[in-house]
C-alpha positions as CSV (number, residue, x, y, z in Angstrom):
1,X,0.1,-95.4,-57.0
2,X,0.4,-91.6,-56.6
3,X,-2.3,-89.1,-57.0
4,X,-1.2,-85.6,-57.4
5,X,-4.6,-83.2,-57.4
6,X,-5.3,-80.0,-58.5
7,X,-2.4,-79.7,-61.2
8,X,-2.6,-76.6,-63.4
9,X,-1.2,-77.0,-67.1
10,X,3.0,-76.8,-65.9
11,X,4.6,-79.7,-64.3
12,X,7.9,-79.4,-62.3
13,X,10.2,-80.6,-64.6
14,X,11.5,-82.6,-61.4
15,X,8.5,-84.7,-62.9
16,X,9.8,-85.6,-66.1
17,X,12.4,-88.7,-65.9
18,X,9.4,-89.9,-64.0
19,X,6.7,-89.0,-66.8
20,X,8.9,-90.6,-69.6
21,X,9.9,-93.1,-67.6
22,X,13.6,-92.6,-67.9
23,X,15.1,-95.7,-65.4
24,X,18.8,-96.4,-64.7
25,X,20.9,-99.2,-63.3
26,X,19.1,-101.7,-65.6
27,X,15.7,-100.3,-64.5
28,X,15.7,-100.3,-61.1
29,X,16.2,-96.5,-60.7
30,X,14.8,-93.3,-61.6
31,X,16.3,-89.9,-60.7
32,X,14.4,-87.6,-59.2
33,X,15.9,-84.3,-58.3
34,X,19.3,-85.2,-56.7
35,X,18.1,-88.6,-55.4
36,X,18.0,-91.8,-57.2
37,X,15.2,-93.5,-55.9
38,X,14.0,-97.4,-56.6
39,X,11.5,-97.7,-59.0
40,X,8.6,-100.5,-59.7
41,X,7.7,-101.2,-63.6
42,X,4.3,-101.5,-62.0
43,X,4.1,-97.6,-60.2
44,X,1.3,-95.7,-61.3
45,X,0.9,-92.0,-61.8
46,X,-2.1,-89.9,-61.7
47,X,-2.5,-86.7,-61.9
48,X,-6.0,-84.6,-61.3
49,X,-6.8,-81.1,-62.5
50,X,-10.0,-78.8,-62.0
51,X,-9.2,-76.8,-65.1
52,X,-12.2,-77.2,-67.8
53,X,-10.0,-77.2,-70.9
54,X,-6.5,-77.5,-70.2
55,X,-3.7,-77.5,-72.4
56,X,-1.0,-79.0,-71.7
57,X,2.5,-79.0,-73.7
58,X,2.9,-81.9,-76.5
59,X,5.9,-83.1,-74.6
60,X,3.6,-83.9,-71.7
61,X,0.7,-85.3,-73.7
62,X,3.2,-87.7,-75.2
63,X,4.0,-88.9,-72.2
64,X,0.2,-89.7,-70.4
65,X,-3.3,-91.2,-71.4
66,X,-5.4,-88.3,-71.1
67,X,-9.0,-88.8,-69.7
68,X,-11.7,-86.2,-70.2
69,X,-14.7,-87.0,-67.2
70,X,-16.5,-83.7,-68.3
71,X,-19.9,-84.6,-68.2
72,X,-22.4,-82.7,-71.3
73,X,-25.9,-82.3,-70.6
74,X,-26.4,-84.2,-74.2
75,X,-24.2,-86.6,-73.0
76,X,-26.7,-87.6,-70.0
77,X,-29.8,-87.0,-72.0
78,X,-28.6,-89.9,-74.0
79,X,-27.8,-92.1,-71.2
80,X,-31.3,-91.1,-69.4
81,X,-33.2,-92.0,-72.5
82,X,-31.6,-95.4,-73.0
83,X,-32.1,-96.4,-70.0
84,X,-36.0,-95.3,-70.0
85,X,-36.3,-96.9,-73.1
86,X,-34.4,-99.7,-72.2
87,X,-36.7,-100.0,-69.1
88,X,-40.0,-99.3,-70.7
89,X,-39.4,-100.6,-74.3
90,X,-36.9,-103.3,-74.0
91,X,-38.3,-104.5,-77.6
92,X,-36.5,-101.0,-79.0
93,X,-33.3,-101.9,-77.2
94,X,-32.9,-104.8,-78.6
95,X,-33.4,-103.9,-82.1
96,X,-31.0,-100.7,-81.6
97,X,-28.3,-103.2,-80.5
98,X,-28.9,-105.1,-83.5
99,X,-28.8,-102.3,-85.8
100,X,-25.3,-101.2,-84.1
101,X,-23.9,-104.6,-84.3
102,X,-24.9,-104.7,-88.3
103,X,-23.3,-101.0,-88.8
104,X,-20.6,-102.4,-87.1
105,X,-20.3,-105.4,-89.3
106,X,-20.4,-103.2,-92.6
107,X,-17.5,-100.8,-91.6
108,X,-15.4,-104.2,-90.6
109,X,-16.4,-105.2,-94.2
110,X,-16.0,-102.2,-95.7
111,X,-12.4,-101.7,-95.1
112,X,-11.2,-105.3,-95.4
């Protein structure tokens, strides 16, 4: 596994047989620059940005699972009150997880 931080929206293109994957020799090598290097099915890639909203070319988005960690005040108001209610009103808790599990149930029957 290789964590590369701080990554603005361009990638070397150096990057990309590695991005799409693009092995040779059977799949034991990728080419990297100049080098052809050994390469394990089971090597992972991360990479890290800072940037709020980036955007990054369709080519690249493609090619990754894109995670978004921003955290929205709403977001944590939600969590905070669950878990107060959850805490102080486990009665409430229960019968919103029933309610989900019956919406749930609808929209599974709904579009058999």
């Amino acid at each position: 596994m290789v964590l590369i931080e701080n990554v603005g929206e361009t990638l070397d293109p150096v990057l990309g047989p590695l991005l799409g994957r693009e092995t040779i020799k059977k799949g034991r090598c990728i080419k990297i620059g100049d080098k052809e290097c050994e390469y394990n099915p089971s090597f992972r890639l991360i990479l890290h940005t800072k940037l709020a909203n980036p955007h990054y070319q369709p080519e690249l988005q493609a090619q990754c699972t894109l995670i978004n960690f921003t955290v929205t005040r709403d977001g944590l108001e939600d969590q905070l009150l669950a878990a107060v209610v959850s805490m102080e009103r486990p009665d409430l808790e229960k019968q919103k997880v029933r309610q989900g599990q019956g919406v749930d149930t609808r929209r599974k029957l709904f579009f058999l």
